[in-house]
C-alpha positions in Angstrom: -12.1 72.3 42.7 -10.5 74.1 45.5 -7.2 72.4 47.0 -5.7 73.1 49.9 -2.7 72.3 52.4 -3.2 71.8 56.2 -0.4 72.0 58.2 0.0 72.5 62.3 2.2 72.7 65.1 5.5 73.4 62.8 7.4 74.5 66.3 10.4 76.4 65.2 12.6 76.7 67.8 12.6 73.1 69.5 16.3 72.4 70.3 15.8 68.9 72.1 18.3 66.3 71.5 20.9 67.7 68.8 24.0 70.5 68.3 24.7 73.4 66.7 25.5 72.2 63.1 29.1 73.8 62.3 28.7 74.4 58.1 25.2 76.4 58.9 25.8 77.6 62.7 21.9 76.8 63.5 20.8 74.3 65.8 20.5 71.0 63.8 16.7 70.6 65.4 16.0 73.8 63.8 17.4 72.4 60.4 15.4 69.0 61.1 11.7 71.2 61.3 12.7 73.7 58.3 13.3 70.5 56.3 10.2 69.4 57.6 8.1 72.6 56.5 9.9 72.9 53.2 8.7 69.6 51.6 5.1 71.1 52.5 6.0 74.2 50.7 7.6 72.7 47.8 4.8 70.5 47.2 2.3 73.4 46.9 4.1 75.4 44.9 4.3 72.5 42.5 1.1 71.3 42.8 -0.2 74.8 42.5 -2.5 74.3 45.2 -5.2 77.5 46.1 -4.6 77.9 49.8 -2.4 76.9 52.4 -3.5 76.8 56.6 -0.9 76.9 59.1 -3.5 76.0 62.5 -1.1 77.3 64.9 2.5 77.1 66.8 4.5 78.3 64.5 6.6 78.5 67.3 8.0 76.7 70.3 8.0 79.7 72.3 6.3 83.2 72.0 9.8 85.0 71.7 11.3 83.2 68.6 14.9 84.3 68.0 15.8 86.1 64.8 17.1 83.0 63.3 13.9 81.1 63.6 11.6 84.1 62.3 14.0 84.5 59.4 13.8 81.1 58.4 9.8 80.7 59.0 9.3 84.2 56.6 12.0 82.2 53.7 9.6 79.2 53.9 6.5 81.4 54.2 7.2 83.6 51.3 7.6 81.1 48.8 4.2 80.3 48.8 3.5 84.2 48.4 5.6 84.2 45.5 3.3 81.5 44.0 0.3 83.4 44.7 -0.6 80.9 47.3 -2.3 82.6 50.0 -1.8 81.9 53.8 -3.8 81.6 56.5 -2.3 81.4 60.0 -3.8 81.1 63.2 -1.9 81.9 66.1 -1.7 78.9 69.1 -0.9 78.7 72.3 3.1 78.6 72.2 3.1 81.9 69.6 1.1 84.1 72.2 2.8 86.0 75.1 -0.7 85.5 77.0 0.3 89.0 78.6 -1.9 91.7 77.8 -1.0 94.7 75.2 2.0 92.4 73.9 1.7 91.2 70.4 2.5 87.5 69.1 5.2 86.2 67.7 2.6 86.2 64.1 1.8 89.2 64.1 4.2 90.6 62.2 2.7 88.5 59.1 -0.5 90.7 59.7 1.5 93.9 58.8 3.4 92.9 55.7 2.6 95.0 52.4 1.3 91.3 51.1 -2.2 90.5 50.2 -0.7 86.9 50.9 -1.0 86.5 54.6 -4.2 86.0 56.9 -3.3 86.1 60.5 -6.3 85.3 62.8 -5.2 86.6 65.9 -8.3 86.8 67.7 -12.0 84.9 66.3 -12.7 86.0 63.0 -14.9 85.5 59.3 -13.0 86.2 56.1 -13.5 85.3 52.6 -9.5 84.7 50.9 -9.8 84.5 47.5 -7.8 82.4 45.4 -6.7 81.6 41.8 -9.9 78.9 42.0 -12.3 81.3 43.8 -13.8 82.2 47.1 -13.1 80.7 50.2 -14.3 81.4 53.6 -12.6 81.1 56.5 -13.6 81.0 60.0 -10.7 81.5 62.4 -10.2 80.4 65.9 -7.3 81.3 67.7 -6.3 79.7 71.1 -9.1 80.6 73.7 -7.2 83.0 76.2 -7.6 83.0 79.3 -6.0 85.9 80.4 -8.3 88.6 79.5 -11.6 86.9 80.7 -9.9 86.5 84.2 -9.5 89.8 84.4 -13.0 91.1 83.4 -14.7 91.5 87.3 -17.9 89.0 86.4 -14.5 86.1 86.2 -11.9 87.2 88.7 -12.6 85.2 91.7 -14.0 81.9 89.4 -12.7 78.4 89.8 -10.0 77.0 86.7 -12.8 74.8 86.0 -15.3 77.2 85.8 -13.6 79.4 83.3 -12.2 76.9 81.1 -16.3 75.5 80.4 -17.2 79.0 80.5 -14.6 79.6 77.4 -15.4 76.2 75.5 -19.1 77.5 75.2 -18.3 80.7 74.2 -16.1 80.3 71.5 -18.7 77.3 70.6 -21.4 80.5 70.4 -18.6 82.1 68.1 -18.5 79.0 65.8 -22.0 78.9 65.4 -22.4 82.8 64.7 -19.6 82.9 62.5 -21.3 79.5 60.5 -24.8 81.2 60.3 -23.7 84.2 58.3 -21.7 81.6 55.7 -22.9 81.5 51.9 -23.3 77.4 51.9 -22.7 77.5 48.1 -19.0 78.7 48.9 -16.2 76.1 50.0 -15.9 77.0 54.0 -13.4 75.7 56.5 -12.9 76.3 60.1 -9.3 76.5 61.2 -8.6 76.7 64.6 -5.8 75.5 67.2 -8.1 73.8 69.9 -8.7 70.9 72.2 -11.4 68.4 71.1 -12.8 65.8 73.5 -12.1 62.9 71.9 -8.6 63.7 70.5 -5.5 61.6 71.6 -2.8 63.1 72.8 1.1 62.5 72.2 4.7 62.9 73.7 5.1 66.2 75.5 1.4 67.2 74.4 0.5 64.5 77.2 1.0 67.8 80.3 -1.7 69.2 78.9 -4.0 70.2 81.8 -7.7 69.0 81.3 -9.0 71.1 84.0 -7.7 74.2 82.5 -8.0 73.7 78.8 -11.4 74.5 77.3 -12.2 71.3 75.4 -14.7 71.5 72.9 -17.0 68.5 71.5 -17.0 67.3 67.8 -20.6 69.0 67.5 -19.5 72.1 68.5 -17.4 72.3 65.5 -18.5 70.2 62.9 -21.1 72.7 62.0 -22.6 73.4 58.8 -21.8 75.0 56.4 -18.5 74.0 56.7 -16.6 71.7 54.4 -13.3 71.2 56.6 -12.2 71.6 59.9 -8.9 72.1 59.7 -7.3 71.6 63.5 -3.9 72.4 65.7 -2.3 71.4 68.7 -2.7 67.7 68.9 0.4 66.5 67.7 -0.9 63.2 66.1 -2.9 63.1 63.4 -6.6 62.6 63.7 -9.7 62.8 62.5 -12.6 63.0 64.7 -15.4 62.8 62.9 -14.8 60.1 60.4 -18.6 58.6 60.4 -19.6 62.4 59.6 -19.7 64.6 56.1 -17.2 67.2 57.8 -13.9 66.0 58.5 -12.3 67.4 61.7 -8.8 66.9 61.4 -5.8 67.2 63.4 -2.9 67.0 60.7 -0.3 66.7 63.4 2.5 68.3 64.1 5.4 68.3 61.4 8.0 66.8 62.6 8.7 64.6 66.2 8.9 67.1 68.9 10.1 63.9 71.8 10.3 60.5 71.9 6.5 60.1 72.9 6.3 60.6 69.3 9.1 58.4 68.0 6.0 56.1 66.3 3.9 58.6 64.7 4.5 59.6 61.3 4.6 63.1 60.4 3.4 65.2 57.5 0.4 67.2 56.4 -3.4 67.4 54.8 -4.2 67.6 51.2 -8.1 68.9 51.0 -9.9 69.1 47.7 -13.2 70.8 47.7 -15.3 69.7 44.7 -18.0 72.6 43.9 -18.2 71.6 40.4 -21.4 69.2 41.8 -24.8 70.9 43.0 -23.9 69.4 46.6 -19.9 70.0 48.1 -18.1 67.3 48.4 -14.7 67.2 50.9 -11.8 64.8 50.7 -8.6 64.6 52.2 -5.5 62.5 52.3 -2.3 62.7 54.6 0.8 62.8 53.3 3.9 61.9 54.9 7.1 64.0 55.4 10.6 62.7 55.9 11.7 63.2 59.0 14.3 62.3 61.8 14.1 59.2 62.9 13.8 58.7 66.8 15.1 55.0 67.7 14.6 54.2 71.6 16.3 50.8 72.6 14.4 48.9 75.7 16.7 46.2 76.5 15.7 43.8 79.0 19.4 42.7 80.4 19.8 38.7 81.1 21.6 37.4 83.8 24.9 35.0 83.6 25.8 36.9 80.0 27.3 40.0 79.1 25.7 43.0 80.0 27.5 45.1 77.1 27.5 42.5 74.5 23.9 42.3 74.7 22.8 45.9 74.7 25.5 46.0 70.8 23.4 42.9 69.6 19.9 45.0 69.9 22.0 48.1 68.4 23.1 46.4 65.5 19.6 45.0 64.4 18.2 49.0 63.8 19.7 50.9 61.4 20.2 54.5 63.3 22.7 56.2 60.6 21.5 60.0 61.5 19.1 59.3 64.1 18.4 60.6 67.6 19.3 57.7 70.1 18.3 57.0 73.4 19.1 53.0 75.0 17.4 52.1 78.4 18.6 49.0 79.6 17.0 46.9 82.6 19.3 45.4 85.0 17.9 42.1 86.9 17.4 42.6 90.4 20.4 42.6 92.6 22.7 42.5 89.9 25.9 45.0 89.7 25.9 47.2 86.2 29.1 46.3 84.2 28.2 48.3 81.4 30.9 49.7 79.1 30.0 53.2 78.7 32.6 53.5 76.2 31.5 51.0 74.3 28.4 51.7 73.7 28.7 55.1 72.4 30.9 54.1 69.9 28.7 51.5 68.4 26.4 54.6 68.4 28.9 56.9 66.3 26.9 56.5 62.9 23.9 58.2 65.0 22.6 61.8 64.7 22.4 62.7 68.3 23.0 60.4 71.4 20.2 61.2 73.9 21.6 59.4 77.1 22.6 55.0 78.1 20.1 55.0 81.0 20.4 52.3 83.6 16.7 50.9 84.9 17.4 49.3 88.1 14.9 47.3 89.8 13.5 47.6 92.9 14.0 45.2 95.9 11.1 45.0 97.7 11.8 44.9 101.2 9.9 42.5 103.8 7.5 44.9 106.6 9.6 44.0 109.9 7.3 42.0 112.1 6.0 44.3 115.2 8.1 43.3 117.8 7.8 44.8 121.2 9.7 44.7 124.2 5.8 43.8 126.9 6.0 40.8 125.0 6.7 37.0 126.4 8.5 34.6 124.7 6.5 32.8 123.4 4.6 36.0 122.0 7.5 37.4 120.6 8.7 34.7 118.7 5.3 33.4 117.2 5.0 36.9 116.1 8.5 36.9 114.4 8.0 33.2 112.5 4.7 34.3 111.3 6.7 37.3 109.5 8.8 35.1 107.6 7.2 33.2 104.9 10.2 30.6 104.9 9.3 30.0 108.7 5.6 29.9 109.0 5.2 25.8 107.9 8.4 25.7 110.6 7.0 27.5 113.6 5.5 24.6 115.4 9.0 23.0 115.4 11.0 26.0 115.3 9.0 27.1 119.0 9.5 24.1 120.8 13.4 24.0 119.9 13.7 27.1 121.3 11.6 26.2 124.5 14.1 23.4 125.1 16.9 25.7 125.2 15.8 28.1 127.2 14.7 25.6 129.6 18.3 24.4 129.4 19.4 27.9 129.6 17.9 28.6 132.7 18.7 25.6 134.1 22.2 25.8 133.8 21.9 29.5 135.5 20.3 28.2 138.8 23.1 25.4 138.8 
């Protein structure tokens, strides 16, 4: 039995919605994802497990502050300490996508440690664990950068490149697969874009057109037992009719409140070799995390605006969670909200995002097309016919005004 760990999109260095914590001096986001990553850790140091895949974004940015490296390395290294090897691919947010610049992973490439695989770049390597041989196949996050500026790519369209790069690192899949021993437990880690994959919270920018997006066949290749897959922050599996899972295991805690719904947490893979043919199973298992608590509140007219929004408030629990209340104000209607009020009911919560006021739009009536060429009679059809209230009036409404202009005009040649 081989078991295995599959995390993603840990994001150290996401600082949304919180505050420097004053008994640590670390941003308290920061706290919330090293929590996050330590019950992963702790859990396969005491399961024991054989091998543990981090598939990419470490990282929020590509120039993580010393704080955040130091912390990732303390999490890190406990696995090394229980001879738990590591494999890492690097995604999108660890790589400066400048040329000649290393990643904000590299640096686990050049420890002394035989615990650490870094796949910077596409790459085949057997890791061997306290349970045996594993291969690995390794697929980084397809760059861009250095295919633009090869001369056959330069002057090509975003659309171009991006299918160009899907079908090429498909090639690379499939080269990589063909040279596998099938009799060995193989997975494919990689921080990609599959077709079919569903998108979450800030994840949502991503740009189609410009992403490579790769297809379920492309990577659910034989021999492999796993595909273990990044940067989808929900998790997913894409292939659940099919013998090889391809899994997004989401990332590890909620990045924005597009994700305040998902749980979090991470992949535990057994490969069973004892039998003549490999078997894979998986399960997810959650993490505790934050809780992100957004209040819609759909204000009611003719009662208190304030009261009602600290009736919804006291229904949730939201000791130490991030906060944000939207309330909806009915159309034409003044906002008495107290402010003050509010945030106190809110004291027992983590972090106070914002009280946003939705105000709704009045739609305004098109002005009929009045013009001055026009007669009377003209100009005032044309101006009941604009009113809905005055259309079923018109008739009426024209021949009222005929009789007093005929009076008017009377009265002037007197």
């Amino acid at each position: 039995m081989i078991k295995l760990f599959h995390t993603a999109d840990v994001h150290f260095g996401v600082e949304n919605y919180g505050k420097v914590d004053p008994k640590t001096g670390i941003h308290s986001r920061l706290l919330d994802f090293k929590k996050a990553l330590d019950q992963c850790v702790d859990k396969a140091v005491k399961e024991d497990i054989d091998l543990f895949v981090l598939s990419g974004d470490a990282y929020k940015t590509p120039y993580p502050t010393p704080t955040q490296q130091k912390l990732l390395v303390e999490c890190l290294l406990k696995l090394h300490d229980a001879n738990i090897p590591v494999v890492i691919i690097v995604g999108n947010h660890d790589h400066p996508l400048s040329f000649g610049k290393a990643n904000a992973l590299d640096v686990f490439d050049y420890f002394p440690l035989d615990s650490f695989h870094v796949f910077s770049r596409p790459d085949s390597r057997v890791v061997q664990t306290k349970n045996g041989p594993v291969q690995v196949v390794g697929i980084p996050w397809p760059m861009r950068n250095t295919l633009v500026a090869h001369e056959d790519h330069r002057f090509k369209e975003n659309t171009e490149i991006a299918l160009y790069l899907s079908e090429r690192v498909g090639h690379i899949v499939n080269s990589f697969a063909e040279k596998l021993d099938p009799t060995i437990p193989a997975i494919l880690a990689g921080h990609l874009t599959v077709s079919s994959g569903i998108f979450s919270g800030s994840e949502k920018t991503a740009v189609f057109e410009t992403d490579p997006i790769f297809l379920p066949s492309q990577l659910a290749v034989k021999p492999f037992d796993y595909v273990a897959l990044g940067h989808l922050h929900r998790f997913q599996d894409l292939n659940k009719k099919g013998n090889i899972p391809i899994v997004y295991s989401g990332s590890i805690e909620r990045v924005d409140f597009g994700e305040r719904k998902e749980e979090k947490g991470f992949c535990r893979v057994t490969i069973d070799k004892t039998k003549k043919d490999k078997t894979c199973s998986y399960e997810f298992e959650k993490v505790t995390t934050r809780p992100m608590i957004q209040f819609d509140i759909k204000i009611e007219e003719d009662k208190n605006q304030t009261e009602q929004i600290l009736s919804a408030i006291q229904k949730r629990d939201i000791t130490d969670a991030i906060v944000k209340i939207v309330y909806h104000l009915p159309e034409g209607k003044k906002d008495n909200v107290d402010l003050m009020e509010i945030q106190r009911a809110c004291k027992a919560a983590k972090y106070l995002v914002g009280i946003i006021p939705v105000h709704k739009i009045i739609k305004k009536e098109r002005r009929a097309e009045l013009k001055v060429d026009m007669d009377l009679k003209t100009l005032l059809g044309t101006y009941f016919d604009s009113k809905k209230e005055l259309v079923e009036k018109k008739d009426l409404l024209l021949k009222k005004a005929f009789e007093l202009h005929e009076k008017l005009e009377a009265k002037e040649s007197e």
